[in-house]
C-alpha positions in Angstrom: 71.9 109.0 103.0 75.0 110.3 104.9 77.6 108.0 107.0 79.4 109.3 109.5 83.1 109.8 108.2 86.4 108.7 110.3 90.2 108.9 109.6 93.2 107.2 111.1 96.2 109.0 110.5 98.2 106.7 111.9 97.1 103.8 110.2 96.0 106.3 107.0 92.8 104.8 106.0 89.1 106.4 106.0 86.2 104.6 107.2 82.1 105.3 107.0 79.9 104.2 109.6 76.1 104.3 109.6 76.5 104.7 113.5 78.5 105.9 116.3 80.1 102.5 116.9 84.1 103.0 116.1 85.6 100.2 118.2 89.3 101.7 117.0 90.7 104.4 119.0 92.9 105.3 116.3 90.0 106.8 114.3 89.1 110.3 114.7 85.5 111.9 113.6 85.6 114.0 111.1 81.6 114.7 109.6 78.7 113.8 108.1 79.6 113.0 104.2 77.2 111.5 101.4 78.8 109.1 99.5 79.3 111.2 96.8 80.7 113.6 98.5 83.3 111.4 100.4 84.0 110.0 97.1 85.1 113.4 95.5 86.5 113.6 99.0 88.9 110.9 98.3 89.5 111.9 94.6 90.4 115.2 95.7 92.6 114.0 97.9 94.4 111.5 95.8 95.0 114.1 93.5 96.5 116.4 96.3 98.7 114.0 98.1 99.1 110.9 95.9 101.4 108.6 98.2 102.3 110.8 100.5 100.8 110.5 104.0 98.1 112.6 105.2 97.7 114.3 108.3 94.5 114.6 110.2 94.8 118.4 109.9 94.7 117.9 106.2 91.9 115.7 105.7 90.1 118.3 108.0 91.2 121.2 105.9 90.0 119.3 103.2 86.8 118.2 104.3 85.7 122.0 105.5 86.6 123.1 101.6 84.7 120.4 100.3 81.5 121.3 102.8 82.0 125.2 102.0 82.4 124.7 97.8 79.1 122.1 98.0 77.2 124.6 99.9 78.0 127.4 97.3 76.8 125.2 94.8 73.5 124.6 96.6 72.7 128.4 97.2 73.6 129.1 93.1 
């Protein structure tokens, strides 16, 4: 089942929602993300930024190389 994946960079936290209903303003959209994949989202990031904050450029950079490398995997 996919969740629809926000970020807040300002607050830096992530957030999956099972609708359209983000009541913060601080939370941006960023996809559609099984919870596998937005948990080898967050490992990945955790490896690339440890405790340094992330922008919401980065998380989007990272979520479009996560999308592209899973749907290389799919087509192999």
């Amino acid at each position: 089942m996919t969740k629809r994946f926000y970020y807040s960079e300002a607050k830096q936290k992530v957030s999956l929602k099972n609708d359209y209903s983000m009541k913060d303003d601080t939370f941006e959209y960023i996809g559609m993300v099984s919870e596998n994949e937005f948990n080898l989202l967050l490992d990945v990031l955790l490896f690339k930024y440890s405790d340094k904050d992330i922008s919401l450029e980065q998380i989007q950079k990272c979520f479009k190389d996560l999308r592209t490398l899973m749907s290389k995997l799919k087509r192999k």
